[in-house]
Residue frames relative to the residue before (quaternion, step in Angstrom):
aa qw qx qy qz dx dy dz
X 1.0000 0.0000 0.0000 0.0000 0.00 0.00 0.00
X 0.5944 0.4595 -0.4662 0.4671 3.97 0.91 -0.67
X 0.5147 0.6927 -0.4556 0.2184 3.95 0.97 -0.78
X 0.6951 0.6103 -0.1645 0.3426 2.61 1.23 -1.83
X 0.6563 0.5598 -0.1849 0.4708 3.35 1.11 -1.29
X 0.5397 0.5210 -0.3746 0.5448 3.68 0.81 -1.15
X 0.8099 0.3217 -0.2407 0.4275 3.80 -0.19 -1.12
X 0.6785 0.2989 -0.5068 0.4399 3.83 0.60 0.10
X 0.1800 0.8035 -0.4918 0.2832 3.73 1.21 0.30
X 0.0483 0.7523 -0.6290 -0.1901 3.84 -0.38 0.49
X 0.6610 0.0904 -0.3982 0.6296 3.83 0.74 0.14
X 0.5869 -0.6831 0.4178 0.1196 2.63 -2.16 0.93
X 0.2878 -0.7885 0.3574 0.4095 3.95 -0.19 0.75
X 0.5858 -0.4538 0.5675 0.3590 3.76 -1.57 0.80
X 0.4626 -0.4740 0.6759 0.3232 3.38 -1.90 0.08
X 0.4467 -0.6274 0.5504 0.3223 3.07 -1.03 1.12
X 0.6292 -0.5703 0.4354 0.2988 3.38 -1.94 0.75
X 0.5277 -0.4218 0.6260 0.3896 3.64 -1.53 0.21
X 0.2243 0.6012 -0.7669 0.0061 3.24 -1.68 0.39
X 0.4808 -0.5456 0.5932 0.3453 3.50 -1.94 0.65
X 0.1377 -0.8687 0.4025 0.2536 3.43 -1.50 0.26
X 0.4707 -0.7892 0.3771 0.1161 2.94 -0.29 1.71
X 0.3047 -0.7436 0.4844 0.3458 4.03 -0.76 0.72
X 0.7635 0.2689 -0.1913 0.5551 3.94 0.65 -0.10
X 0.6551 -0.3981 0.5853 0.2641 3.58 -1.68 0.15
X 0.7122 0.3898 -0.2940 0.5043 3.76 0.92 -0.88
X 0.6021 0.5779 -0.3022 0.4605 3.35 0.73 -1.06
X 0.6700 0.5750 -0.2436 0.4014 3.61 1.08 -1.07
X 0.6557 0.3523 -0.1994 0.6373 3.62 1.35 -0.86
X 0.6631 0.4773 -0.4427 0.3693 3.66 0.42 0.08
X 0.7320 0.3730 -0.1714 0.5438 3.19 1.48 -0.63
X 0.8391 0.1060 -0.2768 0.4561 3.62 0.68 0.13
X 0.7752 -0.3342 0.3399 0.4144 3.44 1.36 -0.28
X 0.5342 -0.4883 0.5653 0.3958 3.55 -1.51 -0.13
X 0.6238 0.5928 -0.2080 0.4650 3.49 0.98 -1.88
X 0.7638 0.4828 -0.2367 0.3572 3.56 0.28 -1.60
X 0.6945 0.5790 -0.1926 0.3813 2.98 1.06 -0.81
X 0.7559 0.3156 -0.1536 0.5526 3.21 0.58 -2.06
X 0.8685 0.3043 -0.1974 0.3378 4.19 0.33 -0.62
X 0.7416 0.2461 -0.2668 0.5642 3.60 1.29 -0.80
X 0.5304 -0.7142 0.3951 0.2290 4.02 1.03 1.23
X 0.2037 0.7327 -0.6464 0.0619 3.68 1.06 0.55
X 0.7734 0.3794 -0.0952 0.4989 3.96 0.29 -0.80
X 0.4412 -0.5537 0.6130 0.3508 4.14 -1.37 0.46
X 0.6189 0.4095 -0.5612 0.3664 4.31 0.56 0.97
X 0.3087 0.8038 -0.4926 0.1263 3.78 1.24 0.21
X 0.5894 0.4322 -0.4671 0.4977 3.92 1.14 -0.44
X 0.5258 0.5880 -0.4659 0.4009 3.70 0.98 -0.82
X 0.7953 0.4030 -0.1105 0.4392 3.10 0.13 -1.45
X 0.4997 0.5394 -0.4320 0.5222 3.98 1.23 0.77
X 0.7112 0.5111 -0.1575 0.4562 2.96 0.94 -1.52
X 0.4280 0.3585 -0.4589 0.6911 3.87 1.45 -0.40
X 0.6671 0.4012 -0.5123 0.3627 3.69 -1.04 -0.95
X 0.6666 0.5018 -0.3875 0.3921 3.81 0.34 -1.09
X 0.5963 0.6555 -0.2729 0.3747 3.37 0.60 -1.07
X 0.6186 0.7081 -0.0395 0.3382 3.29 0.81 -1.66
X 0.7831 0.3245 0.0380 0.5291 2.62 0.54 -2.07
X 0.4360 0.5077 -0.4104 0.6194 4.14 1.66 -0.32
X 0.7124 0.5540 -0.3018 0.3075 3.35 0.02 -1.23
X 0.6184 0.4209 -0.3070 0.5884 3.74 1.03 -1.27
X 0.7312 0.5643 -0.3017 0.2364 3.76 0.35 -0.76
X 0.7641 0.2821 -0.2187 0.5374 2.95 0.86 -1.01
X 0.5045 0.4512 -0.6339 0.3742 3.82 1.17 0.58
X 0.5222 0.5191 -0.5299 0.4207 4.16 1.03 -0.46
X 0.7305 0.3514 -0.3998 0.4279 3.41 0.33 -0.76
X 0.5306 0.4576 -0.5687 0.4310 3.72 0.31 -0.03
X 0.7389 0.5062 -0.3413 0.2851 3.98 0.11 -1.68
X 0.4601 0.7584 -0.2615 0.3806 3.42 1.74 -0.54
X 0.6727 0.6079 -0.0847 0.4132 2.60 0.92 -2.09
X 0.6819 0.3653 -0.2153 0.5960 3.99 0.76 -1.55
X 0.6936 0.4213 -0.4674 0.3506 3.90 0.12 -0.41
């Protein structure tokens, strides 16, 4: 049944990436990073590690949009 599916496929699928597997979420950022992790998928915590980055990146915003705000 995947045959079947693969061949009505009008875009072909990539080979999934290599990654190391790592036993923890910490262990994952000590060894590849925030980056390595959350965007170039070195490890199986890269949605984890998006969903931190997202955070982050909400967090810095809405403090610019706060200092705005008081000035």
């Amino acid at each position: 049944m995947a045959e079947e599916t693969r061949s009505a496929e009008r875009i072909p699928r990539r080979p999934a990436p290599e990654f190391t597997e790592v036993k923890s979420f910490g262990e994952a950022l000590k060894t590849h990073g925030l980056i390595g992790t959350a965007v170039d998928d070195k490890n199986q915590y890269g949605p984890v590690g998006m969903m931190v980055l997202l955070f982050i990146v909400a967090a810095i915003t809405s403090l610019g949009l706060l200092l705005i705000r008081s000035s």
